[in-house]
C-alpha positions as CSV (number, residue, x, y, z in Angstrom):
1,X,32.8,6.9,17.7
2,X,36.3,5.1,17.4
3,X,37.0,5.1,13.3
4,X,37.3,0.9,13.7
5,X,33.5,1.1,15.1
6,X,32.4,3.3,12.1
7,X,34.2,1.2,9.7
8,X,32.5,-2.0,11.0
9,X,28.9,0.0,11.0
10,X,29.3,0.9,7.5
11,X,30.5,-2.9,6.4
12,X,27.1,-3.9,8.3
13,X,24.9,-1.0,5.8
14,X,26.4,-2.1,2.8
15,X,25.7,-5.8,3.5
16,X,22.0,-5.1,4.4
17,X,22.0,-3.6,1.2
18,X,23.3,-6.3,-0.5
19,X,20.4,-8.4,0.9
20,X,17.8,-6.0,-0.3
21,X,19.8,-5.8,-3.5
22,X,18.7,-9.4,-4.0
23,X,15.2,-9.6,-2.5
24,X,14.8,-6.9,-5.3
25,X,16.6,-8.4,-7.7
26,X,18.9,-5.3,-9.0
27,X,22.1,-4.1,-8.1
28,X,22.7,-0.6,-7.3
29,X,25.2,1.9,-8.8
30,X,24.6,4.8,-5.8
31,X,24.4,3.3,-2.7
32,X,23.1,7.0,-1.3
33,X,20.2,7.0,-3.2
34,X,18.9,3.4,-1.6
35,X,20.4,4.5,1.5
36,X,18.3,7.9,1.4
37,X,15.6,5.6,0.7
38,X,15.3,3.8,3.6
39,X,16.0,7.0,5.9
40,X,13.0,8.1,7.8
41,X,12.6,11.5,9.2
42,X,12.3,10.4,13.1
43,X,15.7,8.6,12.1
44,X,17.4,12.4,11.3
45,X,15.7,13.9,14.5
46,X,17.6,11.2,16.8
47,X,21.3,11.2,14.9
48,X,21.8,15.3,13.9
49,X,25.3,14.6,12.9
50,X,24.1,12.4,10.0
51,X,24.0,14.8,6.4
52,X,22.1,12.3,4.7
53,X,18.4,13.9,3.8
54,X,15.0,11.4,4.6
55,X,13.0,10.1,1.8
56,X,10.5,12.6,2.0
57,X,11.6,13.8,-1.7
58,X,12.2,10.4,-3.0
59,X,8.5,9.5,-2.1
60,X,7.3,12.6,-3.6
61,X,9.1,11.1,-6.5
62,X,8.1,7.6,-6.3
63,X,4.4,8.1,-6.5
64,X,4.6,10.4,-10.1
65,X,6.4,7.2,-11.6
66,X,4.1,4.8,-9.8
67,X,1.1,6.6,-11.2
68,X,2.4,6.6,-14.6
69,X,4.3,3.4,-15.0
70,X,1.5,2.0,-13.4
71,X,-0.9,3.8,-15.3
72,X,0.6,2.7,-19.0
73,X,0.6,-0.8,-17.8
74,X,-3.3,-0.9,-17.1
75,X,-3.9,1.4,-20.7
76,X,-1.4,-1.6,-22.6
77,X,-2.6,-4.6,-20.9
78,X,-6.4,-3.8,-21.2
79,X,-7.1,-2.0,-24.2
80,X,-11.3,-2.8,-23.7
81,X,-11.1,-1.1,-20.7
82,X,-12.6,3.0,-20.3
83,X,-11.2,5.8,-18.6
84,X,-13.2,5.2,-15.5
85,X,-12.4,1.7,-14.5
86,X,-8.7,2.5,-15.4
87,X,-8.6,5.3,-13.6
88,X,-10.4,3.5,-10.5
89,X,-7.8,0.6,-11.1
90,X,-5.1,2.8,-11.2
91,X,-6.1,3.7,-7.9
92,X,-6.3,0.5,-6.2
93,X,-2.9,-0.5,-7.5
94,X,-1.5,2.2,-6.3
95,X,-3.3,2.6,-2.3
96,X,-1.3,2.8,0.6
97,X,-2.6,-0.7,1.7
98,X,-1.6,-2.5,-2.0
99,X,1.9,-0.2,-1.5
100,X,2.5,-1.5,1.8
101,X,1.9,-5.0,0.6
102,X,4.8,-4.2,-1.9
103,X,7.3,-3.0,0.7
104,X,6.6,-6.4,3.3
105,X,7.1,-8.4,0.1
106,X,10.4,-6.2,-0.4
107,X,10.6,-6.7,3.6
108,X,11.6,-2.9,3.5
109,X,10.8,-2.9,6.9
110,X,14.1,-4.7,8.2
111,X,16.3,-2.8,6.2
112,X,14.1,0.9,7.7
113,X,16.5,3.5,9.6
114,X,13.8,4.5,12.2
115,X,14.1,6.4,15.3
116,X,14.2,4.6,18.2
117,X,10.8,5.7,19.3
118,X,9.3,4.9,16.2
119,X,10.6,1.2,15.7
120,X,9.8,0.3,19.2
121,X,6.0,1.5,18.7
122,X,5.8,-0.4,15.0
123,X,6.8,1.7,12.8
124,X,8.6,-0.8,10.8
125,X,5.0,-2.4,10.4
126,X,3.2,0.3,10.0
127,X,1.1,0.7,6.7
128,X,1.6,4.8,6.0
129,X,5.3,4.5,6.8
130,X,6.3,1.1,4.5
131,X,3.8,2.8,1.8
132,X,5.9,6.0,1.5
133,X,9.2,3.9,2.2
134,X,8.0,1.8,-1.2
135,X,7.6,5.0,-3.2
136,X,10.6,6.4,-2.0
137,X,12.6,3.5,-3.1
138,X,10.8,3.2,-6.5
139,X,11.9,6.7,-6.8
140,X,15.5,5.6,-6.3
141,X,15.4,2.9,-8.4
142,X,14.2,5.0,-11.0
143,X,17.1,8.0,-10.7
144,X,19.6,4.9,-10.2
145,X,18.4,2.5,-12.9
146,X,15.7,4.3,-15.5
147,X,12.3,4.1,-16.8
148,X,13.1,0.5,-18.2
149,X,14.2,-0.7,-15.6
150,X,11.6,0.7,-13.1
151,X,8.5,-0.4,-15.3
152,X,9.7,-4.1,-15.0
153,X,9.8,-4.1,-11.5
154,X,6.7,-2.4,-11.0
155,X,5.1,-4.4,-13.5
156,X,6.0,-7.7,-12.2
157,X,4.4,-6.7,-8.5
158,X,1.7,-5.2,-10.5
159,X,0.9,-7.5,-12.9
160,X,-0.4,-10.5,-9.9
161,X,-2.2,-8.1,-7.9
162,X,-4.5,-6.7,-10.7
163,X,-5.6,-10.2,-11.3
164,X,-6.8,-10.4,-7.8
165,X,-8.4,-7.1,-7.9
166,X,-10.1,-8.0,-11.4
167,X,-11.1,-11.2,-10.1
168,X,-12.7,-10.1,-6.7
169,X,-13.9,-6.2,-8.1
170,X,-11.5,-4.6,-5.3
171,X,-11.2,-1.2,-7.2
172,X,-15.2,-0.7,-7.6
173,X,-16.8,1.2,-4.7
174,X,-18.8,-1.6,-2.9
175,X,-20.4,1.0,-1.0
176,X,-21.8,2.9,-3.4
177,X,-23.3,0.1,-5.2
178,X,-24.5,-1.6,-2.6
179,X,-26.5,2.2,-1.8
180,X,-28.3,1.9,-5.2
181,X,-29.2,-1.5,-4.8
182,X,-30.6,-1.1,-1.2
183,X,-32.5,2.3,-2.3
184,X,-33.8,0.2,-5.5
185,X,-35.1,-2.5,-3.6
186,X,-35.8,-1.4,0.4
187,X,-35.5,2.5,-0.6
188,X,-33.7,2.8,2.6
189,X,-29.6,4.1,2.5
190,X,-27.9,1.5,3.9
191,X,-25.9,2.6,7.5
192,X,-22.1,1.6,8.4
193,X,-21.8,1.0,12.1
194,X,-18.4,-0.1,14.1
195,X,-19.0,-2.6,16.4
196,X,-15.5,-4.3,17.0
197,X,-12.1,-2.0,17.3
198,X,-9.1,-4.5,18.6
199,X,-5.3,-4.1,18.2
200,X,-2.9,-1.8,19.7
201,X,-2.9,2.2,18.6
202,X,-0.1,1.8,15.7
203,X,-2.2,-0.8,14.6
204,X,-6.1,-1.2,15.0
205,X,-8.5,-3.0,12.9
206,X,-11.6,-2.2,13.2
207,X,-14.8,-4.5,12.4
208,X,-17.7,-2.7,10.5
209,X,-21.5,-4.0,9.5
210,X,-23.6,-2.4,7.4
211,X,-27.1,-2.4,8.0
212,X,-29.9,-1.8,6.2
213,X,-33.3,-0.9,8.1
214,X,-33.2,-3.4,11.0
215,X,-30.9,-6.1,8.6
216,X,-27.3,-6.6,8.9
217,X,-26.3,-7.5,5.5
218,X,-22.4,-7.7,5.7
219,X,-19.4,-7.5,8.3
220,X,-15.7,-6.7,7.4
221,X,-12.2,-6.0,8.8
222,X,-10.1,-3.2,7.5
223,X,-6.6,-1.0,9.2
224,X,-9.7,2.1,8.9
225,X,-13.5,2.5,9.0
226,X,-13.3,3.0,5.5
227,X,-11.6,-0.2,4.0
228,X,-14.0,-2.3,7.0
229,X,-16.6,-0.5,5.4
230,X,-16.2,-1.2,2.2
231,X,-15.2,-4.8,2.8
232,X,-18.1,-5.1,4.7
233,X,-20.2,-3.7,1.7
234,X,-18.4,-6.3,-0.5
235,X,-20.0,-9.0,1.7
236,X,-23.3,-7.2,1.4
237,X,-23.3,-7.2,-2.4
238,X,-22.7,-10.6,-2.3
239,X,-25.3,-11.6,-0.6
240,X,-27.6,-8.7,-2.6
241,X,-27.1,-10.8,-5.3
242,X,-28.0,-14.1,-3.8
243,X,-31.1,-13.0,-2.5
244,X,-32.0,-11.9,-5.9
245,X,-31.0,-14.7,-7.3
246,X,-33.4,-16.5,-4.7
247,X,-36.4,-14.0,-5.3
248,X,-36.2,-14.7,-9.3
């Protein structure tokens, strides 16, 4: 590559950084770090000549300070609150689906280096890669910036979410109490059936009822069997309760 091409490439990096610099809302000291950052592996296997390492460390990174900046914010901010519901809150802050939801509010995906093959089949959508992108950048941000800085960010991404997830009971297990109501009343364990899978590969969503002797109680959506499942056995509590609302 002629040295006036290069030169023009890296003027184009550093002003994609500069964007994301600003959706963040923090300014950078090592540009290699956020760069590093945003460097997936299928990127490295289609340009050899390039040094530069993947994220793969920096999301190891990422997700020990996720878990505990994200864990001190849930033992501060709710001081009523056990072990258990922390630790299950902890956990639904910190899914690859919430994660994901971070990194398209970032829009980490425009600023991805991707392989060729991997952007053209989604990747820059996809919820596993923009998940470990998030935690790789968190982990940047946190060698670049500190603990300080790194909490505040988290915590203003963190702080909206867990009111939705309060407010709609998204960390309990749906299916499991749905189970002990179903057993309590029917004594029957309720069954999780797929009955709708649409999408392309990269990206299905798959529809799930759950069904209880010869009754469908609830239907949901989810990127796996598992979150339609349990969104489906949201919709089944719900209308548990109603009906014993009903019976009384």
């Amino acid at each position: 590559m002629p040295f006036w091409q290069f030169e023009n490439l890296q003027l184009d990096m550093d002003e994609n950084l500069t964007t994301l610099e600003n959706t963040i809302g923090l300014k950078f000291n090592d540009y290699s770090l956020l760069t590093r950052a945003l460097t997936h592996r299928s990127y490295l296997n289609e340009n050899s000549e390039h040094t530069l390492e993947d994220n793969e460390r920096l999301e190891f990174l990422g997700d020990a300070v996720l878990d505990f900046v994200v864990g001190a914010y849930l033992y501060n901010r709710l001081p009523e609150v056990d072990e258990g519901e922390l630790t299950s809150l902890r956990a639904a802050l910190v899914r690859a689906n919430t994660l994901a939801g971070f990194a398209r509010a970032w829009e980490l995906g425009r600023f991805l280096r991707l392989g060729v093959g991997e952007s053209e089949s989604g990747g820059r959508e996809r919820t596993p890669i923009l998940c470990a992108t998030f935690e790789a950048v968190i982990g940047a941000i946190y060698l670049d910036k500190g603990l300080p800085t790194t909490q505040s960010l988290v915590e203003k991404l963190v702080g909206p979410t867990l009111v939705t997830i309060l407010d709609e009971s998204l960390h309990k297990d749906a299916k499991s109490e749905f189970q002990v109501w179903a057993q309590a009343r029917y004594n029957i364990t309720p069954h999780y059936e797929v009955v709708e899978t649409s999408g392309p590969d990269h990206a299905k969503v798959f529809t799930v009822q759950v069904v209880v002797g010869d009754q469908t109680w609830g239907r949901g959506e989810g990127r796996s069997k598992q979150t339609a499942a349990q969104a489906a056995a949201r919709v089944a509590l719900a209308a548990a309760e109603q009906y014993d609302e009903e019976v009384v």
